[in-house]
Every structure is written in C-alpha cells, then in structure tokens.
C-alpha positions as YAML, in Angstrom:
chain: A
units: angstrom
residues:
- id: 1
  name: UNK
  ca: [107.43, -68.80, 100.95]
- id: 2
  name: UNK
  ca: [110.63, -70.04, 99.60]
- id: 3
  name: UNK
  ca: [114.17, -68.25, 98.46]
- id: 4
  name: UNK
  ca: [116.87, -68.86, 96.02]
- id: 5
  name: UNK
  ca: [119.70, -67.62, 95.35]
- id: 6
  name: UNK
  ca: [122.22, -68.31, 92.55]
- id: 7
  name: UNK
  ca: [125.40, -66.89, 91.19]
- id: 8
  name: UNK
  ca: [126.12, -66.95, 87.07]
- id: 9
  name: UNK
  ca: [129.86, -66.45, 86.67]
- id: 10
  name: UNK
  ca: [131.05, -64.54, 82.98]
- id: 11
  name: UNK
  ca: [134.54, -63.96, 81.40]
- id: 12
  name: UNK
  ca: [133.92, -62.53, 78.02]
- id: 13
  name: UNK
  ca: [136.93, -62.22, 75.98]
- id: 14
  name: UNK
  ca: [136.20, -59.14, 74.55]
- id: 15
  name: UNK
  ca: [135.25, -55.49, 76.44]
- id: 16
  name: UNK
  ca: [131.62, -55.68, 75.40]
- id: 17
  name: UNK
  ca: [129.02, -58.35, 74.74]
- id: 18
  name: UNK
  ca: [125.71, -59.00, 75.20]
- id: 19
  name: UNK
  ca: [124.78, -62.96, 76.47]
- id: 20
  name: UNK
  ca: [121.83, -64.18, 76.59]
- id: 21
  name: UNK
  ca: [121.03, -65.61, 79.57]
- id: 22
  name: UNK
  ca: [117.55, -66.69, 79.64]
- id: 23
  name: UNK
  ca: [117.96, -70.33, 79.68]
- id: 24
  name: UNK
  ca: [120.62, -70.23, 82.72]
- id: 25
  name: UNK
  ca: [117.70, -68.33, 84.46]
- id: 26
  name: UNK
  ca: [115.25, -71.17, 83.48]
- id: 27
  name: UNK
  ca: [117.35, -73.27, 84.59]
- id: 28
  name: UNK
  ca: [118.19, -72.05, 88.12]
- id: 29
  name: UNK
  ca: [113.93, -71.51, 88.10]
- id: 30
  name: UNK
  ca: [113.39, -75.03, 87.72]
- id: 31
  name: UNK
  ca: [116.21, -75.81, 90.46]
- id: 32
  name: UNK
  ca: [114.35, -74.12, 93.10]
- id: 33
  name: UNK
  ca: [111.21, -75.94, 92.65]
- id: 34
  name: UNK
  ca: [109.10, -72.22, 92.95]
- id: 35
  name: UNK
  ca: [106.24, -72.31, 90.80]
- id: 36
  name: UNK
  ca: [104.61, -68.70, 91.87]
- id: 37
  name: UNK
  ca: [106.61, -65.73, 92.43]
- id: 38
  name: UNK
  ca: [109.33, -63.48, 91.01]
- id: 39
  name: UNK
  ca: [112.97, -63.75, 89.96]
- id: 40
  name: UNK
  ca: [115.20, -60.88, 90.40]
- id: 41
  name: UNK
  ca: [118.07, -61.09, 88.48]
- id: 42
  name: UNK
  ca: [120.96, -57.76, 88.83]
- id: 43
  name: UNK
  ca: [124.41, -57.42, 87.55]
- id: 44
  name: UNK
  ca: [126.86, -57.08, 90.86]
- id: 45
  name: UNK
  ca: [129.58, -54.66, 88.53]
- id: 46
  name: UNK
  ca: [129.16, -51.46, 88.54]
- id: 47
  name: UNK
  ca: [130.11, -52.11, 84.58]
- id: 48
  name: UNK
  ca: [127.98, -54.84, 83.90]
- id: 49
  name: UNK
  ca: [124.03, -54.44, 83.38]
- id: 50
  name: UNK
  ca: [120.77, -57.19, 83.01]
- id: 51
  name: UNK
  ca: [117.96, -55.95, 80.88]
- id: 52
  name: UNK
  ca: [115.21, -57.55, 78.55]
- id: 53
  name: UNK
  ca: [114.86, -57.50, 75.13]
- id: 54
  name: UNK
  ca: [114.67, -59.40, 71.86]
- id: 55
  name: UNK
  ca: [117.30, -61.58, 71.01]
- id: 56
  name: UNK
  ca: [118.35, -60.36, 67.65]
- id: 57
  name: UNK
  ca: [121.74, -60.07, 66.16]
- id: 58
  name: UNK
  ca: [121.08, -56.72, 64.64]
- id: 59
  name: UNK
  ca: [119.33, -55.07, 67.32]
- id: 60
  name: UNK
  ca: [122.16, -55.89, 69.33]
- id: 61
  name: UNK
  ca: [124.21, -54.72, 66.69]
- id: 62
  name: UNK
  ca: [122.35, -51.41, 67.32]
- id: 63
  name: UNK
  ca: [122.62, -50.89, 70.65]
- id: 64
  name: UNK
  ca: [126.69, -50.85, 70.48]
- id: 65
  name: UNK
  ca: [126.43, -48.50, 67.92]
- id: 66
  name: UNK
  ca: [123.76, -46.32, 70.16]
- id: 67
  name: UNK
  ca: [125.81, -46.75, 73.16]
- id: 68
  name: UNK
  ca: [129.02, -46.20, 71.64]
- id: 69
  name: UNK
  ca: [127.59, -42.91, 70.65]
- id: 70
  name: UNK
  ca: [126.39, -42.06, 73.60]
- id: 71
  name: UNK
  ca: [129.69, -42.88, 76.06]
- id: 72
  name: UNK
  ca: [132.09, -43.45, 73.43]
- id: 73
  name: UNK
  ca: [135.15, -45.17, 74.87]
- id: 74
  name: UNK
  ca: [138.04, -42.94, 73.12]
- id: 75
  name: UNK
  ca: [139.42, -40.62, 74.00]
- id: 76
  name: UNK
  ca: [139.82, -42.43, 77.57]
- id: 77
  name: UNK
  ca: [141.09, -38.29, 78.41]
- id: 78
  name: UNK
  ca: [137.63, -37.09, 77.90]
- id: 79
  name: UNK
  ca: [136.68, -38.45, 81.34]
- id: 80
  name: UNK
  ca: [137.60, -37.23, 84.38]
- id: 81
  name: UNK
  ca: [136.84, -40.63, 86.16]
- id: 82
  name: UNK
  ca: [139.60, -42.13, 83.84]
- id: 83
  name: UNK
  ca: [142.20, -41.67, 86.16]
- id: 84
  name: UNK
  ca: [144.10, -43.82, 86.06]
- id: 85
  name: UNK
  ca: [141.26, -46.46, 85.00]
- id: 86
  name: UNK
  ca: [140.39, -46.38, 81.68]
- id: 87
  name: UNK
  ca: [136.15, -47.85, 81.81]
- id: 88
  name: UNK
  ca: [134.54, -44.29, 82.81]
- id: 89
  name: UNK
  ca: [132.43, -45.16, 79.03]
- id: 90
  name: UNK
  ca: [131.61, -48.73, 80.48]
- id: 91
  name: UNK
  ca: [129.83, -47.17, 84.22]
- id: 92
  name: UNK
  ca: [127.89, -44.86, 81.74]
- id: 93
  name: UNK
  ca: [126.51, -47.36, 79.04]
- id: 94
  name: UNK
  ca: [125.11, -49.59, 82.19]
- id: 95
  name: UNK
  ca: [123.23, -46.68, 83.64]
- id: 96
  name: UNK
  ca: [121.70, -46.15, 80.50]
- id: 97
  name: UNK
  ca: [120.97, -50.17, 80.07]
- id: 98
  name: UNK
  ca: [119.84, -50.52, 83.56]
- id: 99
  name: UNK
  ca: [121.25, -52.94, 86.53]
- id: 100
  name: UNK
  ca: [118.58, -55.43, 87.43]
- id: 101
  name: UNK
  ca: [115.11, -57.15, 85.73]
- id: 102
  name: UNK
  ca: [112.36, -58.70, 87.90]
- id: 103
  name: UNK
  ca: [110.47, -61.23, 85.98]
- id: 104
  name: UNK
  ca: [107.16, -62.84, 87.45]
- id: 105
  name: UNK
  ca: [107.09, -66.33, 87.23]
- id: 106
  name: UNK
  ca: [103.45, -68.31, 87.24]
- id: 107
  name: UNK
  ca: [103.10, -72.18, 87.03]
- id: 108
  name: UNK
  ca: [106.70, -72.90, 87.11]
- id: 109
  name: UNK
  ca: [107.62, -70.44, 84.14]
- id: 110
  name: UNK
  ca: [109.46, -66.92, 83.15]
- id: 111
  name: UNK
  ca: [106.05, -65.05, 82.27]
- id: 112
  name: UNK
  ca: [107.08, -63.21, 79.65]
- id: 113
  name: UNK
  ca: [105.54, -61.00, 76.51]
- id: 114
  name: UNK
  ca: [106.42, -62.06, 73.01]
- id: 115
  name: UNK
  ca: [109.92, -61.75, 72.23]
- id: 116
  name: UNK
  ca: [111.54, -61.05, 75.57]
- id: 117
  name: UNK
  ca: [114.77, -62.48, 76.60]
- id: 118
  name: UNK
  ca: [117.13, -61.38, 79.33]
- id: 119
  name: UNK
  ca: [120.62, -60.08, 78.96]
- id: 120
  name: UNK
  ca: [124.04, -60.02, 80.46]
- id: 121
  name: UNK
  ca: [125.27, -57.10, 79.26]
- id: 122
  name: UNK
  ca: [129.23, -56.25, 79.65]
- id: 123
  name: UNK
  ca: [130.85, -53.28, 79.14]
- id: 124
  name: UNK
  ca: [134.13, -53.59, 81.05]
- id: 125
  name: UNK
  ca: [134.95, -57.12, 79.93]
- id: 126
  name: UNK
  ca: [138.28, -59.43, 79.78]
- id: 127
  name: UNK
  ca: [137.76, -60.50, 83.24]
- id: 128
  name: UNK
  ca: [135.37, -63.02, 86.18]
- id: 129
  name: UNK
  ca: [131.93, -60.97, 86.57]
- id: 130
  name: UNK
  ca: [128.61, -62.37, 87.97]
- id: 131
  name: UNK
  ca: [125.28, -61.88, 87.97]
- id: 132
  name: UNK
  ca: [122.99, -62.14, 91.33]
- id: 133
  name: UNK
  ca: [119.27, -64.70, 90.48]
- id: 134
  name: UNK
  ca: [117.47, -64.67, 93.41]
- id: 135
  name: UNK
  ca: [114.39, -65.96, 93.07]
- id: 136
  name: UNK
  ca: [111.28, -65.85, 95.54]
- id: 137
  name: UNK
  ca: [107.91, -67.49, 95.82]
- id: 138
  name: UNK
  ca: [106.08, -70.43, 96.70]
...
C-alpha cells in the first residue's frame, strides 16, 4: 500500500467562495501513481469546509443565500464567540457544510456519480488557508 499527501494553498479575496477543486485533486491523484484506493480530502480551518456537489453557478448561488440565513454574519453582537473576532457565522456555516470528503478511486480515477464535484468552501476568507489530500491505496 502506498500514501500521499498534498497540501492545496487558497487566498480568496473575498470572505466567502466556493472553488472548485476537483481537477487539483485529479491532479495530485495522478501524481501519486495510486490506481485503487481512496482520497481523503479535509479543510484544516476551522472556517473552511470540503464537500461534493454539482458545480452550478446558481446552486451555489443558493447555498449563500441558505447559509446566510442560517448563520447570518450581521449583527457580529449576536454571537457570543464574537469577542473580539468577528467569524462566529463562518465556524457555523462549515459545520453545516461539513469538513472532509472521501472519494474512492478505481483504475486510476475519482469514482464519482453523475454530477459530483468537490469543493473548497470558505467562509472566513481574505487570507492563506489549505486544504489536507491524502490519498491511499495501491
């Protein structure tokens, strides 16, 4: 059995965004040469998530509406965390979006279902964030 492990490196310019990142994690699969196995692939802020879904503009469109519904980030004074910080909305939209995605990967590929892409997903933006790939098989 074999392991890699890869670093992707984001500075969005904006407090939220949503990058796909599917082809940087093709890219890092075909790197390590494993052709059978599984990539895990986990957001290492505690602001910052990975999921899967479709890429589409609107749907994306809808989830900062959704989330921004959900944790809305004004009034920063209607969280207690925001103490001095001002991202208690950002820790609560990546609970809801999740931290990490495992993907199986058989004969060299991302074995996906129609559709599915994976996401960076920031919430706390305007700064260096990264994403863990580590990737393990034969």
């Amino acid at each position: 059995m074999k392991t890699y492990r890869k670093e992707l490196w984001f500075n969005t310019p904006q407090r939220r965004d949503f990058i796909n990142i599917t082809p940087d994690v093709q890219q890092c699969l075909k790197e390590s040469g494993i052709k059978e196995g599984f990539i895990l692939c986990n957001a290492m802020h505690i602001t910052a998530s990975v999921f899967i879904n479709d890429d589409e503009s609107g749907l994306h469109h809808d989830f900062e509406v959704w989330l921004e519904k959900l944790a809305p980030e004004k009034p920063y004074s209607q969280y207690q965390h925001n103490n001095g910080e001002d991202n208690a909305d950002a820790h609560l939209k990546r609970t809801v979006m999740g931290r990490e995605v495992l993907v199986a990967v058989t004969d060299g590929q991302l074995d996906f279902g129609p559709w599915e892409q994976i996401f960076y997903g920031e919430f706390d933006g305007k700064r260096k964030k990264r994403a863990l790939l580590k990737i393990i098989g034969e």
